[in-house]
C-alpha positions as CSV (number, residue, x, y, z in Angstrom):
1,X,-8.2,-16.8,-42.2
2,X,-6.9,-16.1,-38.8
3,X,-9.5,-14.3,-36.1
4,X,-8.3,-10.7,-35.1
5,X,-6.5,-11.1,-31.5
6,X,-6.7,-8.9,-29.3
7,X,-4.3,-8.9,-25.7
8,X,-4.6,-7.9,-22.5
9,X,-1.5,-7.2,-20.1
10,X,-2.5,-6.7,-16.7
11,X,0.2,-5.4,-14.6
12,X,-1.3,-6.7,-11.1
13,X,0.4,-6.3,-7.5
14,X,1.1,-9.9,-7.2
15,X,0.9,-11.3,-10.8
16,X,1.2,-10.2,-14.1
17,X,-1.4,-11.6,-16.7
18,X,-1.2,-11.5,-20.3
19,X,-4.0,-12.7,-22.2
20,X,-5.0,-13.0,-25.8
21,X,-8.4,-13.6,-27.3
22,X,-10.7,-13.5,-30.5
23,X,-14.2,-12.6,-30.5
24,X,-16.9,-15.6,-30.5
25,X,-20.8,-14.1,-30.6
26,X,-21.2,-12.2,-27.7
27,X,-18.1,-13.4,-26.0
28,X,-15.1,-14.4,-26.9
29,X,-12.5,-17.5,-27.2
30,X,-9.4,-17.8,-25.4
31,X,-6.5,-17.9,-27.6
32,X,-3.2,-17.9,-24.9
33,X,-2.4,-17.0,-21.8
34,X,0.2,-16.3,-19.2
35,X,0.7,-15.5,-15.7
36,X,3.8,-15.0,-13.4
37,X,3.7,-14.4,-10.0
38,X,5.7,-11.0,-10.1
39,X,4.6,-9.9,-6.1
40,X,5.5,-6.0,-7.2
41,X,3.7,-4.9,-3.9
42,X,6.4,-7.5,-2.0
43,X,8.7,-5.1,-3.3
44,X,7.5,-1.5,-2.1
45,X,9.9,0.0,1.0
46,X,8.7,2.0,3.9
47,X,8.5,4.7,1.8
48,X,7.1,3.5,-0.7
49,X,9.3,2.8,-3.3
50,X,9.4,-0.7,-5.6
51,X,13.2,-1.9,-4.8
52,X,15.3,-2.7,-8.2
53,X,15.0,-6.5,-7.0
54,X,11.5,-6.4,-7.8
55,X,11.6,-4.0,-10.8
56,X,14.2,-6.3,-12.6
57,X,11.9,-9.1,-12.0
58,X,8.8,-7.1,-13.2
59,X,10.6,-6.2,-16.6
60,X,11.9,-9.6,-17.1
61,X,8.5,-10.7,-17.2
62,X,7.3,-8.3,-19.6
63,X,10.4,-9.2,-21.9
64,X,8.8,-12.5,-22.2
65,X,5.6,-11.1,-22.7
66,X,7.1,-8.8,-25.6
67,X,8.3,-12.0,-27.1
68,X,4.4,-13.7,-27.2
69,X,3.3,-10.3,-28.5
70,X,5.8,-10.2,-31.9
71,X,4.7,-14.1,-32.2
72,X,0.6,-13.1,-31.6
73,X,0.5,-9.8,-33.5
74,X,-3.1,-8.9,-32.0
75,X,-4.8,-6.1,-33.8
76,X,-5.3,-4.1,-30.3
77,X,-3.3,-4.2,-27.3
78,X,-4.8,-2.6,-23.9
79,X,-1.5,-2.7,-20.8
80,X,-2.8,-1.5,-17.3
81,X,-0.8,-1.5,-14.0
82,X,-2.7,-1.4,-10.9
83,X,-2.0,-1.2,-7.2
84,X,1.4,-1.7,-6.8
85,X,2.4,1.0,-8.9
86,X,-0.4,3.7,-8.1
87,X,1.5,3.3,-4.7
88,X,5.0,3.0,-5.7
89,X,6.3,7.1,-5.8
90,X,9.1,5.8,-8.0
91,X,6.7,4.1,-10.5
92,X,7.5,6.1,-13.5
93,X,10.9,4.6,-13.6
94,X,9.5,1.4,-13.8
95,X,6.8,2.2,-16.2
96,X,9.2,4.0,-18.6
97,X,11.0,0.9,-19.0
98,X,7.9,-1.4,-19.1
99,X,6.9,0.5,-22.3
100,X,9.9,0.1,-24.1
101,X,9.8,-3.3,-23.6
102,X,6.6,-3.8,-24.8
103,X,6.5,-1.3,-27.1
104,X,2.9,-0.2,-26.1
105,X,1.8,2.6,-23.4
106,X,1.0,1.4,-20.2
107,X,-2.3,2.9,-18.3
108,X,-1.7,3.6,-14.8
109,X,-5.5,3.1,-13.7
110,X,-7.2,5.0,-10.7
111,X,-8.6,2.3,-7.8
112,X,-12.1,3.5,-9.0
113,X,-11.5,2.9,-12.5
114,X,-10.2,-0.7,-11.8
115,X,-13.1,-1.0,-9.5
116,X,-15.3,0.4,-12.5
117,X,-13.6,-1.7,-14.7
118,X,-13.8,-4.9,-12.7
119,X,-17.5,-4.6,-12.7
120,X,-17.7,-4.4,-16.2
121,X,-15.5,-7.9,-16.3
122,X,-18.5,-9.5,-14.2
123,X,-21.4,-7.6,-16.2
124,X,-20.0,-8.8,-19.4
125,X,-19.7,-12.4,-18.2
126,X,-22.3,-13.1,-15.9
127,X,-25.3,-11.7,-17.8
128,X,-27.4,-10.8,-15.0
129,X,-30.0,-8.2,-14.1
130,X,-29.4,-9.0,-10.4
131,X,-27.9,-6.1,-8.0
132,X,-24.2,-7.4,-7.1
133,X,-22.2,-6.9,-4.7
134,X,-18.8,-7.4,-6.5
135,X,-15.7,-8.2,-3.7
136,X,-12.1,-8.4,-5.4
137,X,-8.7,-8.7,-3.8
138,X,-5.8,-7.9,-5.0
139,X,-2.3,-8.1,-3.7
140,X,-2.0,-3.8,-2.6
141,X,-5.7,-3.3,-3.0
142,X,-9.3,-4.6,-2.6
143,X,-12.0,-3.4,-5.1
144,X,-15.9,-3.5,-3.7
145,X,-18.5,-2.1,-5.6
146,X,-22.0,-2.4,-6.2
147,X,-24.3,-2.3,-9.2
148,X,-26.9,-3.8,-11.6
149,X,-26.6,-4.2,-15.3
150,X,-23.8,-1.8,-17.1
151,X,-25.1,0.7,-13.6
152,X,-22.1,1.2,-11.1
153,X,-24.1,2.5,-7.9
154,X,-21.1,2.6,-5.4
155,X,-17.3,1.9,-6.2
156,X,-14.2,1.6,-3.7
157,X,-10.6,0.9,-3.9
158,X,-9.1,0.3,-0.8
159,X,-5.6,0.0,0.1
160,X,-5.7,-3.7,1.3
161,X,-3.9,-6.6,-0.1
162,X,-3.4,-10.1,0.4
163,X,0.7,-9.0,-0.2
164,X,1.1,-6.2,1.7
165,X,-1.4,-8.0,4.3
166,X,1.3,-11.0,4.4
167,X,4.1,-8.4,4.9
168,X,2.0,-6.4,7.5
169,X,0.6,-9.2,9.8
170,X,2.1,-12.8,8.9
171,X,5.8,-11.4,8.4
172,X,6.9,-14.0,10.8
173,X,5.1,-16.6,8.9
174,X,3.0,-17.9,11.8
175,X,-0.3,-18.5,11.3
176,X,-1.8,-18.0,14.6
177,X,-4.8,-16.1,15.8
178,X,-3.0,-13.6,17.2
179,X,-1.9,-13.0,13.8
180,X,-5.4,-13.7,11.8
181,X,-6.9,-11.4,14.6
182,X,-4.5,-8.7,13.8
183,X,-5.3,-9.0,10.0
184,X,-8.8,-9.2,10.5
185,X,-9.2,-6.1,12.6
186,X,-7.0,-4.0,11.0
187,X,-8.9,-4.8,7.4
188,X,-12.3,-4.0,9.5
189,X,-10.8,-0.9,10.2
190,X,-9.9,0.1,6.4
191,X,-13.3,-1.6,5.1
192,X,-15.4,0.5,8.2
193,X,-14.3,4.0,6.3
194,X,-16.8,3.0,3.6
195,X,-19.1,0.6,5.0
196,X,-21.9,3.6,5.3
197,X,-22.1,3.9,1.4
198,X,-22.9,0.3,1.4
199,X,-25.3,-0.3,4.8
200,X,-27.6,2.1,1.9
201,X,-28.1,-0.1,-0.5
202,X,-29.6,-3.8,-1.0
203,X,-28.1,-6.5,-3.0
204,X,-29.6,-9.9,-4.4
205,X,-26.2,-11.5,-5.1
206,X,-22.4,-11.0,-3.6
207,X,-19.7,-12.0,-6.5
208,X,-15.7,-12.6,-5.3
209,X,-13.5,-12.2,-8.2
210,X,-9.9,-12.7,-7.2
211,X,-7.3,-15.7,-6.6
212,X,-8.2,-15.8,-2.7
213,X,-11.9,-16.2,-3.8
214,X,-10.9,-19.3,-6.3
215,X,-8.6,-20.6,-3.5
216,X,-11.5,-20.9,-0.9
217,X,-13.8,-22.3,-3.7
218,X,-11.1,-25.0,-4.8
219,X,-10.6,-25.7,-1.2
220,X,-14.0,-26.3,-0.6
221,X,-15.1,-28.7,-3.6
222,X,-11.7,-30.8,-3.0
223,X,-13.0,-31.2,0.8
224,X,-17.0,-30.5,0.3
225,X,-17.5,-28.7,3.5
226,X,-19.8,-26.2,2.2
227,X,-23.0,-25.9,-0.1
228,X,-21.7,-22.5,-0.4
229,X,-19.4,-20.1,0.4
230,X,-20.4,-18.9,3.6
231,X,-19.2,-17.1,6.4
232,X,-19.1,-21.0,8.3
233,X,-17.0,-22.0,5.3
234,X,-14.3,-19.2,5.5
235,X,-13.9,-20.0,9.9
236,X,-13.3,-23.5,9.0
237,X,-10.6,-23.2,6.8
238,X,-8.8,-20.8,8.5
239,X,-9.3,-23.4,11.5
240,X,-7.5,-25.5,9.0
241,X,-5.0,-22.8,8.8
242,X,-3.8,-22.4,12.1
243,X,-3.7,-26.2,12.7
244,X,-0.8,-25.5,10.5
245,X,1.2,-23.5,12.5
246,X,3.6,-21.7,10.4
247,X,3.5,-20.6,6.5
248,X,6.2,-23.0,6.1
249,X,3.5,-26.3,7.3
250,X,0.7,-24.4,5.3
251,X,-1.3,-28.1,3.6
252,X,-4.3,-28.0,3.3
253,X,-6.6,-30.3,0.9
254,X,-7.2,-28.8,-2.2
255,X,-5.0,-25.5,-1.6
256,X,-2.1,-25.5,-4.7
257,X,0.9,-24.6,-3.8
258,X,1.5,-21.3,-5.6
259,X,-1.4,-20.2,-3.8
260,X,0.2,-21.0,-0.1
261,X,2.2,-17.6,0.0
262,X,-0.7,-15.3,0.6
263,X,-3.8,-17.3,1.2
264,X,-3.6,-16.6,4.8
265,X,-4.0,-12.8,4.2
266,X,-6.1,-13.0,2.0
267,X,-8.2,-15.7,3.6
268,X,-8.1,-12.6,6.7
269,X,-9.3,-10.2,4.5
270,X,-12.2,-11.9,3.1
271,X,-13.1,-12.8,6.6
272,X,-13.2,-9.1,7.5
273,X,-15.8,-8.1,4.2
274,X,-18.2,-10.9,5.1
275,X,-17.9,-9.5,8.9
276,X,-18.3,-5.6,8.3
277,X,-20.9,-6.3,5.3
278,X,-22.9,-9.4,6.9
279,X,-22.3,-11.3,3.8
280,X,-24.3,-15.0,4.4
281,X,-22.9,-16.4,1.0
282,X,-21.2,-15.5,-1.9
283,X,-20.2,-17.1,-5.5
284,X,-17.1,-16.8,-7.6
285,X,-17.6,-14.4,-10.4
286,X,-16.3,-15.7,-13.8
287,X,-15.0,-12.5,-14.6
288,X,-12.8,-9.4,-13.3
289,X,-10.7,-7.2,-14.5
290,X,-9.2,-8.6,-17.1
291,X,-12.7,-9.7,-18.8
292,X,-13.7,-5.7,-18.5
293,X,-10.7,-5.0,-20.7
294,X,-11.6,-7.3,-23.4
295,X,-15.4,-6.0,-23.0
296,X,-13.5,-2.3,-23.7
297,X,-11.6,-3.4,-26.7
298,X,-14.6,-5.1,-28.3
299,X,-16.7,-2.1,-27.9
300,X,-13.3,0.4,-29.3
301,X,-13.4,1.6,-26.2
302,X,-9.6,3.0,-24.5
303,X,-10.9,5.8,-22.2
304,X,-11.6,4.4,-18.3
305,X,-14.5,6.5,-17.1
């Protein structure tokens, strides 16, 4: 007999995520899963609204994902949409599609209760009783939040993004200082409106949990310039970076090539939490969002809190 599977569609401001799992012991297995970079925030005018470009692509996406789903059949499906679309003032239109394609409601989360929910994702797989620090960026937005256990002390969403960062600050695709500068100091800025809550609390251990985080740590074991990832580490590579000259020349060891687009920004942004938090090191977190979702449908939960 066949496990009960249970999927996850994650409707994120660069990529869209579907993934489908069974339940193991305490964890679970990984059955399938898909990503396609979607880069919804890429898409969102000066006033705000996600051009048809980029909503054509979105739903073309999820048409392939409606096709895994009717070949899956999970008992429990859980679609959230970040970002992107709490930005976008025309996002019903594209929501109202989305869930006739998929056939399933779509929740259009809060930045708290995807901040909330990504500390779930790491509470559920690391297994710690250690008070985190918990960084995660996202294309439109960066989630920091601190905690211990299933406890959420502090949680921010803040409308910063390794997409709309890229659009903001390396729109000519030049990776100078001038340009990291810019991105670092306008992030510092953003990051500064909640540093107080922070500056109150200790933490034992600072998690990242996003595809900037995993491109920095994949940069660094292909290289080995770092026992850690440390503040040293992240000023090297984007010394690397601007060695490079333009987006175009962007090669550096260990950096894939689907991650070239935005690593810059988000490399910048990074730069400005360990600056405006005095983060030393940090480790990559084995779970996120997406992990907090599966710990939500294990427990029956579909409220976010």
């Amino acid at each position: 007999m066949t496990a009960a599977r249970y999927t996850i569609i994650d409707l994120g401001s660069n990529s869209f995520h579907m993934l489908t799992v069974s339940k193991q012991g305490n964890g679970f297995n990984v059955v399938s899963k898909h990503k396609q970079k979607v880069r919804l925030a890429a898409g969102l005018n000066g006033d705000k609204q996600l051009d048809q470009t980029t909503m054509q692509r979105g739903w073309a996406c999820l048409e392939n994902f409606r096709l895994l789903l009717d070949q899956i059949q999970p008992v429990t499906v859980l679609i959230t949409a970040t970002a992107a679309l709490r930005i976008a003032v025309n996002n019903k239109a594209f929501i109202e599609v989305a869930e006739n394609i998929l056939g399933h409601p779509i929740n259009l989360i809060s930045g708290i209760q995807e901040a909330k929910t990504i500390f779930k994702g790491v509470s559920y797989t690391e297994q710690t009783d250690k008070r985190l620090l918990v960084l995660d960026i996202g294309g439109a937005s960066t989630e920091l939040v601190l905690g211990q256990g299933n406890q959420v002390h502090v949680a921010n969403s803040m409308n910063i993004g390794c997409v709309t960062w890229l659009n903001h600050y390396f729109a000519d695709q030049q990776l100078s200082e001038y340009n990291f500068n810019n991105a670092i100091n306008a992030a510092r800025q953003v990051i500064s409106t909640v540093k107080p809550q922070y500056s109150e609390h200790d933490w034992e251990l600072t998690l990242g949990a996003s595809g900037t985080i995993q491109a920095v740590n994949e940069v660094n074991q292909a290289q080995q310039l770092s026992d850690s990832l440390s503040f040293e580490l992240l000023q090297q590579i984007k010394q690397q970076c601007i060695a490079c000259k333009t987006m175009e020349q962007l090669n550096i060891v260990g950096l894939e090539d689907s991650r070239v687009p935005v690593f810059a920004s988000g490399l910048a942004i990074l730069i400005a939490l360990f600056e405006s938090l005095n983060i030393q090191h940090m480790q990559l977190s084995n779970g996120a969002l997406r992990e907090g979702l599966i710990s939500m449908m294990f427990n029956g939960q579909s409220e976010f809190n």
